[in-house]
C-alpha positions as CSV (number, residue, x, y, z in Angstrom):
1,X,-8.8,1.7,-0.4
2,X,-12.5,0.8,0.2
3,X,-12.9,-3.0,1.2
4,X,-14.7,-4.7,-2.0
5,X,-16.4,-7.3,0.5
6,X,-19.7,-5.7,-0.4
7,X,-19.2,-5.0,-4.2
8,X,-21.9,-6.3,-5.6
9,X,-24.8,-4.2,-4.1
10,X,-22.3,-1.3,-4.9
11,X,-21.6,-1.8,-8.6
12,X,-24.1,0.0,-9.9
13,X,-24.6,2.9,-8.0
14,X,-20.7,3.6,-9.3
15,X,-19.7,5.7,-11.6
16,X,-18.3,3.8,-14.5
17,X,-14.5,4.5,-13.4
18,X,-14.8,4.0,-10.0
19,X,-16.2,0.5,-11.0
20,X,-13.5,-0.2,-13.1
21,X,-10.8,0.6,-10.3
22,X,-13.1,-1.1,-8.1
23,X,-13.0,-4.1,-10.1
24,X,-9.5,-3.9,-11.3
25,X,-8.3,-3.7,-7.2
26,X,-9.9,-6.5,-6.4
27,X,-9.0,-8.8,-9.4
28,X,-4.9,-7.0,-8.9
29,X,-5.1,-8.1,-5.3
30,X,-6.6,-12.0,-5.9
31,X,-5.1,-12.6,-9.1
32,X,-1.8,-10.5,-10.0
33,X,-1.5,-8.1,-12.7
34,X,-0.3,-9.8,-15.3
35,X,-2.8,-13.0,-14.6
36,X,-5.8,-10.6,-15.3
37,X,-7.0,-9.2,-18.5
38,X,-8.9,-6.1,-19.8
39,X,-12.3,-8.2,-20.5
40,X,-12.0,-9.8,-16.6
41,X,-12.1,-6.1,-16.0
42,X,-14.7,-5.3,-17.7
43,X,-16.9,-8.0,-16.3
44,X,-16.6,-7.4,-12.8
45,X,-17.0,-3.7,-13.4
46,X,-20.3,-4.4,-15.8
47,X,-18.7,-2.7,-18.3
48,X,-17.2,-3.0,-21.8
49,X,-13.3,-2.8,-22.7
50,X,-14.2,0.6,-24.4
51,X,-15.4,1.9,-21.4
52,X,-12.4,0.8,-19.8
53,X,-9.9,2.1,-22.6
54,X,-12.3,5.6,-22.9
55,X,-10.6,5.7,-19.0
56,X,-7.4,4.4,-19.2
57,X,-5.6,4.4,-22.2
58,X,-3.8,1.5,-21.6
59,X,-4.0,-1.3,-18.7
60,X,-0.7,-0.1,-17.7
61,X,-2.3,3.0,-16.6
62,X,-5.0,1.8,-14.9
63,X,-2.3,-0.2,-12.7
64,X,-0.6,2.8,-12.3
65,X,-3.7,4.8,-11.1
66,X,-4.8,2.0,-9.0
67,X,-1.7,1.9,-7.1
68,X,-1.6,5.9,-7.4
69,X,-4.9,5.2,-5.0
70,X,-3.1,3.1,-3.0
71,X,-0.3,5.5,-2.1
72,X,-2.5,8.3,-1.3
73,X,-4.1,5.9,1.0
74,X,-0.7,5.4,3.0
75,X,0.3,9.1,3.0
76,X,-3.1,9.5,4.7
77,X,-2.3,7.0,7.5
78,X,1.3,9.5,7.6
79,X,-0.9,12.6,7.9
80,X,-3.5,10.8,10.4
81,X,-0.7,9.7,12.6
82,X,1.0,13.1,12.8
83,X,-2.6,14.8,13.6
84,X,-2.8,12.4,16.0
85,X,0.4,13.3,17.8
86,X,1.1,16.6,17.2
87,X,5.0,17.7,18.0
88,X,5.7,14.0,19.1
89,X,7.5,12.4,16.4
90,X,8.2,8.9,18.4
91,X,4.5,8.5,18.7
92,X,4.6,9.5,15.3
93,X,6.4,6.7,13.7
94,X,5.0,3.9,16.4
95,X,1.4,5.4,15.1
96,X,2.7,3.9,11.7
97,X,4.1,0.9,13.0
98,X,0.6,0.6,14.5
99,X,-1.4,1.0,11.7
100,X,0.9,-1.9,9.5
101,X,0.7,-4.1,12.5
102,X,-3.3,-3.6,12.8
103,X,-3.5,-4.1,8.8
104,X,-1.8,-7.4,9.0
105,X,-4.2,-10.2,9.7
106,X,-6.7,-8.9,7.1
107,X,-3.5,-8.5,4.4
108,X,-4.6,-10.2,1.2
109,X,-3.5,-13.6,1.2
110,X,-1.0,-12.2,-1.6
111,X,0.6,-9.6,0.4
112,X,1.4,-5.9,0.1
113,X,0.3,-4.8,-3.3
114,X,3.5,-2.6,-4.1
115,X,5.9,-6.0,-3.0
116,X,3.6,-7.8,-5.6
117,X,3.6,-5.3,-8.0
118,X,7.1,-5.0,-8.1
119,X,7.9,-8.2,-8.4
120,X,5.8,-9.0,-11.4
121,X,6.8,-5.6,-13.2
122,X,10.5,-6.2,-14.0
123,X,10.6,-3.4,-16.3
124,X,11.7,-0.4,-14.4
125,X,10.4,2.0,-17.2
126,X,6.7,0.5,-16.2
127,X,4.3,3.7,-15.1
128,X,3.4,1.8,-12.2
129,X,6.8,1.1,-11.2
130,X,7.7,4.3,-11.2
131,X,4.6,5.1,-9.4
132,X,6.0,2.7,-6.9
133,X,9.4,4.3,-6.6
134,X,8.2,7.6,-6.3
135,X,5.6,6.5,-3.4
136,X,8.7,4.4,-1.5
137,X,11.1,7.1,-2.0
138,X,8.6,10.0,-0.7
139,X,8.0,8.0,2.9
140,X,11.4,7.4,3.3
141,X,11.9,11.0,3.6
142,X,9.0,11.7,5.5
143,X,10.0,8.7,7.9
144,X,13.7,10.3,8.1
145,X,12.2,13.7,8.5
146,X,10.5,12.2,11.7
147,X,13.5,10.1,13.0
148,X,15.5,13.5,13.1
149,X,12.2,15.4,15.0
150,X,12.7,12.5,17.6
151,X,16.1,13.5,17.7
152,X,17.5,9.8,17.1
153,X,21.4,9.9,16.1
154,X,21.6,8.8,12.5
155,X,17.8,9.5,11.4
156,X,18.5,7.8,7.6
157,X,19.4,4.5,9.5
158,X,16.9,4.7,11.8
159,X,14.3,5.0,9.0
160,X,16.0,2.5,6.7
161,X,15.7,0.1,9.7
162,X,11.8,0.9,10.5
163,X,11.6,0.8,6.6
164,X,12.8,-2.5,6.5
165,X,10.8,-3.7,9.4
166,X,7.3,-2.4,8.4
167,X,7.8,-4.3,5.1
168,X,9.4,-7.2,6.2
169,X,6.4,-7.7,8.8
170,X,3.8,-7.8,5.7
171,X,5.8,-10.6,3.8
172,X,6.6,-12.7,7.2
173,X,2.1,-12.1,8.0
174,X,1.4,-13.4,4.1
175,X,3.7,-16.4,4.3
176,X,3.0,-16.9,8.0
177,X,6.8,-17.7,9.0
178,X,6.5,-16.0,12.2
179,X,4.0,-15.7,14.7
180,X,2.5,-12.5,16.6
181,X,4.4,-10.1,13.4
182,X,2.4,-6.8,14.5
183,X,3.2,-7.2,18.1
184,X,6.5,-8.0,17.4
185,X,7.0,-5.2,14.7
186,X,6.0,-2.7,17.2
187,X,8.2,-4.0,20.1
188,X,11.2,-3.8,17.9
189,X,10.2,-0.4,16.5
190,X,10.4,0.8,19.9
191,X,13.5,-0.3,20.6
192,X,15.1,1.6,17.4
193,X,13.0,4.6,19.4
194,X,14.9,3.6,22.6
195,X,11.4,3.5,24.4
């Protein structure tokens, strides 16, 4: 998504839902879901709660759209990555070990935003859980899909392994455990690639 580091000279040349999406990442990422309310919305947006609800019927489904954003947002970095390397599936999956380990040191003090979101959305029948689930479960295929191009020996390991790795990485950056995460998450994914 869009960095809101210049929001305010943007607000108003939004349209009204792109404002409150705008408004809603920004206070999701700083502040947590459940920590911000419909009317917090609505003031960084410039709007009203009507507007808001004439959008999203419920603040569970703006949640789920906003996060519906953020998951086309990462199957574009799959589909930029196999542009980039066309027919070369190691590249491939380094290209997306690349692009977590280049997103790391401007990751949101609170972390990945599907880690968070989970975590404070217990209930599994939550839209944006499922939104979540669907989102995790459709990379895993495409990351297995690319282990077996590269021709590795158990691609479902391989890409439960890189899975594993790419997420780990974005807790260890947020709670700063371990030093140098994105150029050790990409020395690591090249060993799984045997490179």
């Amino acid at each position: 998504m869009t960095s809101t580091a210049s929001r305010p000279g943007r607000v108003a040349k939004l349209p009204p839902r792109e404002r409150i999406l705008d408004a809603a990442e920004e206070l999701f990422q700083s502040e947590g879901i459940r920590r911000v309310g419909v009317q917090a919305i609505a003031e960084k947006a410039e709007t009203t709660k009507a507007a808001i609800y004439r959008h999203f019927e419920t603040k569970d489904a703006l949640v789920a759209e906003w996060l519906r954003i953020l998951a086309a947002d990462y199957r574009a970095a799959f589909d930029r990555v196999e542009a980039d390397h066309p027919g070369r599936p190691r590249e491939q999956i380094l290209g997306l070990a690349r692009f977590i380990a280049e997103g790391l040191p401007t990751l949101s003090h609170r972390g990945c935003p599907f880690i968070n979101s989970l975590a404070e959305l217990p209930d599994r029948s939550h839209p944006a859980r499922r939104v979540i689930e669907e989102h995790k479960a459709g990379q895993t295929r495409r990351l297995v899909g690319m282990c077996a191009e590269a021709g590795l020996s158990d691609p479902g390991q391989a890409a439960a392994q890189i899975t594993f790795l790419l997420e780990g990485a974005q807790v260890s950056s947020q709670n700063g455990s371990i030093d140098r995460v994105g150029e050790r998450l990409t020395r690591i994914v090249e060993g799984i690639l045997g490179q």
